[in-house]
C-alpha positions in Angstrom: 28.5 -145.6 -78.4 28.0 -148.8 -76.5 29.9 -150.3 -73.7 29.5 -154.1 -73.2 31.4 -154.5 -69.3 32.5 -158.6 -68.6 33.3 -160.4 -65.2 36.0 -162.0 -66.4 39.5 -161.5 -68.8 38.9 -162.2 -72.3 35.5 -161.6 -72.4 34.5 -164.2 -70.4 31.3 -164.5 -67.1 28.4 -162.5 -66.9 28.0 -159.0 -68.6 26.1 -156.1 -68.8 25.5 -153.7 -72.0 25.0 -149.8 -71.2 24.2 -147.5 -73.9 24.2 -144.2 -71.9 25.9 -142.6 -68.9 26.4 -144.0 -65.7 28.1 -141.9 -63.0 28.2 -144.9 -60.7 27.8 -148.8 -61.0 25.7 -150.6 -58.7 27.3 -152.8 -56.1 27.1 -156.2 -58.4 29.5 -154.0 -61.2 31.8 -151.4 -59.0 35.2 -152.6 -59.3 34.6 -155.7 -60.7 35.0 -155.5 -64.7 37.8 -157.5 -66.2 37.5 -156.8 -69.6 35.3 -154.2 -71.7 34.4 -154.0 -75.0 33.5 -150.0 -76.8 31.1 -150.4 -80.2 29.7 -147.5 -82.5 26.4 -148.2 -83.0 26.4 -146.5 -85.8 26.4 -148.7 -89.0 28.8 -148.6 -91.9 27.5 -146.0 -94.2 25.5 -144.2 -91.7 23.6 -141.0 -93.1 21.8 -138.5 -90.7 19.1 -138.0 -93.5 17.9 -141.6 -93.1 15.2 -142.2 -90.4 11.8 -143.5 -89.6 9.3 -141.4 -87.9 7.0 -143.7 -85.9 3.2 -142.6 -85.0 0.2 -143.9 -82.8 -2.0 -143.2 -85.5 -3.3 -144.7 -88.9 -1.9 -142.2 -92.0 0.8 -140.8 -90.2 -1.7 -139.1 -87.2 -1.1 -138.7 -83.6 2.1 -138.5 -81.6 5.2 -139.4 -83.5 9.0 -139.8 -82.6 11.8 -139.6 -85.5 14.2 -142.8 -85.3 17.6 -143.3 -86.4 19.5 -146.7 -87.5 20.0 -148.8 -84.1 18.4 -151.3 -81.9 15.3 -149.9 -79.7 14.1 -151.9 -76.8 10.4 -151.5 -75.1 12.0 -149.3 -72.4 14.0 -147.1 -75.0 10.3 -146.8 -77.1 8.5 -145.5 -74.4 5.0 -144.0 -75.2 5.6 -146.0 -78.8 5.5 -149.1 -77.1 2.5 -151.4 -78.1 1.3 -147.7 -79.5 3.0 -147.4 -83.3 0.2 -147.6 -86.2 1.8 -146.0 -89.0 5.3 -145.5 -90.0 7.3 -143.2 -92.9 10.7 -144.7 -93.8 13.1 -142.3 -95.1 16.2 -143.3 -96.7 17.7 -147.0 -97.7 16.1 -148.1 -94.4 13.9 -151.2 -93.2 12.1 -151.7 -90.3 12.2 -155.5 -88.2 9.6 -155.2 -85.2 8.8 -157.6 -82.3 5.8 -158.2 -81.3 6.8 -161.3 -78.6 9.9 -159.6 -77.1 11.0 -156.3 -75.4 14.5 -156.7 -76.2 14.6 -157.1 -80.1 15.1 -161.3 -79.6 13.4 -163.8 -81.4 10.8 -163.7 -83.8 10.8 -160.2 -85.9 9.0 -159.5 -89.5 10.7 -156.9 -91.6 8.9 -154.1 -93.2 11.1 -152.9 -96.6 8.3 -150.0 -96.7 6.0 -147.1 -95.1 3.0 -148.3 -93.8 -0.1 -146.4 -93.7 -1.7 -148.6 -91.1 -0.6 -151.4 -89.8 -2.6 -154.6 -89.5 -4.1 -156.1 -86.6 -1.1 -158.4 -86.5 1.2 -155.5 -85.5 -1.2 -152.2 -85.0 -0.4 -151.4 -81.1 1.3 -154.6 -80.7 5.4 -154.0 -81.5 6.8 -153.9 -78.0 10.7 -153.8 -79.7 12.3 -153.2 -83.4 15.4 -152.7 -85.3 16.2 -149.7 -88.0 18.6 -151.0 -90.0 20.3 -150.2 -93.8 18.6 -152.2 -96.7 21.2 -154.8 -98.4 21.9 -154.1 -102.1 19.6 -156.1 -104.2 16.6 -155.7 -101.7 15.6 -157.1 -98.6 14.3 -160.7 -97.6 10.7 -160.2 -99.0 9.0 -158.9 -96.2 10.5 -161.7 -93.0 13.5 -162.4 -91.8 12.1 -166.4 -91.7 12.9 -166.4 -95.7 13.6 -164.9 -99.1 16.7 -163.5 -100.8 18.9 -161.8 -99.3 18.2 -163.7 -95.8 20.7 -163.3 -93.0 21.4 -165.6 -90.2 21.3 -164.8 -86.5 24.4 -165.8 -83.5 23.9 -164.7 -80.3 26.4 -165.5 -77.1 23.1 -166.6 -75.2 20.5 -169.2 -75.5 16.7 -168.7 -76.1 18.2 -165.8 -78.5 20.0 -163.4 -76.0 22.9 -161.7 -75.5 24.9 -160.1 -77.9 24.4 -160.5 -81.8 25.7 -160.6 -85.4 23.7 -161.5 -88.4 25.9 -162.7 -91.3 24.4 -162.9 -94.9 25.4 -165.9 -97.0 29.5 -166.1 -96.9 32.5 -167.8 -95.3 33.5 -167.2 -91.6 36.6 -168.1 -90.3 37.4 -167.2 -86.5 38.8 -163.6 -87.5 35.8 -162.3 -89.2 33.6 -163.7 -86.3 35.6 -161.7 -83.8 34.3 -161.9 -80.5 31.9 -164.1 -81.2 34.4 -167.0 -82.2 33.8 -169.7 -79.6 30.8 -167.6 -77.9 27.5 -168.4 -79.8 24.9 -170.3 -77.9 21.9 -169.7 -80.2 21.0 -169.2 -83.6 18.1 -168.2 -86.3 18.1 -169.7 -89.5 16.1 -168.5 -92.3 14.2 -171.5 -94.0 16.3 -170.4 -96.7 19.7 -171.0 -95.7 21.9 -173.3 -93.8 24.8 -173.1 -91.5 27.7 -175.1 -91.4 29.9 -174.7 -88.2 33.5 -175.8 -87.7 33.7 -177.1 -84.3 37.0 -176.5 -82.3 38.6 -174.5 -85.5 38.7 -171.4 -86.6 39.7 -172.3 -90.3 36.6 -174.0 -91.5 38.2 -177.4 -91.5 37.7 -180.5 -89.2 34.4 -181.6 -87.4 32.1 -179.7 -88.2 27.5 -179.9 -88.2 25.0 -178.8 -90.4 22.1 -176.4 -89.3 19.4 -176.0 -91.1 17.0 -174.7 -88.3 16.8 -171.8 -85.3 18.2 -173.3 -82.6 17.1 -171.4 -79.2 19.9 -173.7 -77.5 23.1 -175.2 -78.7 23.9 -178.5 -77.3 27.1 -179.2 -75.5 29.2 -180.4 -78.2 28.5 -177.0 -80.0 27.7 -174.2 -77.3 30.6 -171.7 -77.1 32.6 -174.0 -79.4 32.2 -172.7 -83.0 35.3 -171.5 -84.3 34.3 -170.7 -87.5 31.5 -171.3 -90.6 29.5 -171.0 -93.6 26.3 -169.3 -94.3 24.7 -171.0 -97.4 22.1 -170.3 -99.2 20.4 -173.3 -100.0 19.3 -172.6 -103.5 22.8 -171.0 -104.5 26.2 -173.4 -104.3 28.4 -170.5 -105.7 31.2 -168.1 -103.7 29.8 -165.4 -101.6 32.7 -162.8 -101.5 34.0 -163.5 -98.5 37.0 -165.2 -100.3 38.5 -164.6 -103.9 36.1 -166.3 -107.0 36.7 -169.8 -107.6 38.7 -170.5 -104.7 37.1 -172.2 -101.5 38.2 -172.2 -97.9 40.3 -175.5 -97.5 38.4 -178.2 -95.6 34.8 -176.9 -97.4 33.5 -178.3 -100.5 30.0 -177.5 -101.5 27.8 -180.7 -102.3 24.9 -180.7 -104.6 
């Protein structure tokens, strides 16, 4: 499980994510949560067979450490960090490492397979990564920067921070965002999608802006004002699932 803790009622003010036991909160914390929210992080469909086992070695040599499905930070890979050569994926798994970022933000490069040895690129560099299930069809050709199958990135922080959701090509409305409706300061857009975000609503109608790259900062007029949206796919026009075939979310109408 994870516990996400928040200063204020409705989710609102600073907050602070703990993924383990705490017998007592530190002064800034004690006594001072207004609202909590409790996530499984465990994904939908999750198998205990399905791991990766991470080593320090070319050819799967050296120290290793079995990982499940989940988010691992620099602190959480310990002796792996900066020290993973080779990898054996197990299950309908892929691997998205960081080589910039201790805490899974920014940048990443998605591995669909084993690897023997790493390249220079990434041998003794990843200093964060994220296990995570394989969409049907395949993954985004080897980057989360483009391909099918891309998903886009919201975070509740700028410069890529805070909590996340990434959302393959569909529609939004403020429901299916959940917590994140009217809480996204950042996003990453694959260079083959765009994003079009309903300002102020939460039924994909009204005002509304078209993003077609990562911004590490929303400006005002958008910061913690997107209500819902639309992950498109810029080479595909058609419905995505999210509502029944042939009809569109009133207020939307896909242009050539």
């Amino acid at each position: 499980m994870r516990i996400t803790i928040y200063e204020h009622d409705d989710f609102k003010g600073k907050s602070k994510t703990f993924t383990s036991t705490v017998t007592c909160l530190d002064n800034e914390w004690n006594d001072m949560a207004s609202s909590i929210v409790v996530e499984s992080t465990l994904p939908p469909g999750y198998n205990p067979n399905d791991y990766v086992i991470f080593y320090n070695d070319c050819y799967s040599k050296g120290y290793s450490r079995s990982l499940g499905p989940g988010t691992y930070t620099a602190a959480q890979l310990g002796s792996l960090r900066e020290n993973i050569s080779s990898f054996m994926i197990y299950g309908n798994l892929q691997v998205k490492v960081y080589t910039a970022s201790e805490n899974a933000t920014g940048y990443s490069y998605t591995f669909e397979q084993s690897q023997n040895c790493l390249g220079s690129i990434y041998n003794d560099r990843i200093t964060s990564l994220v296990i995570e299930y394989r969409q049907a069809g395949g993954g985004y050709g080897g980057g989360n920067y483009g391909g099918g199958n891309a998903v886009a990135a919201f975070y509740t922080d700028c410069n890529f921070r805070g909590n996340s959701i990434h959302l393959v090509p569909g529609y939004y409305q403020g429901d299916k965002l959940g917590l994140f409706r009217y809480d996204i300061s950042s996003v990453e857009i694959p260079s083959s999608l765009r994003v079009k975000v309903f300002v102020n609503n939460e039924n994909l109608s009204g005002s509304s802006y078209t993003l077609t790259e990562n911004q590490n900062c929303l400006s005002y007029s958008l910061n913690d004002r997107i209500g819902s949206l639309v992950v498109e796919d810029k080479g595909y026009g058609g419905n995505y699932g999210n509502n029944p075939p042939g009809q569109q979310p009133a207020g939307y109408h896909l242009c050539g």
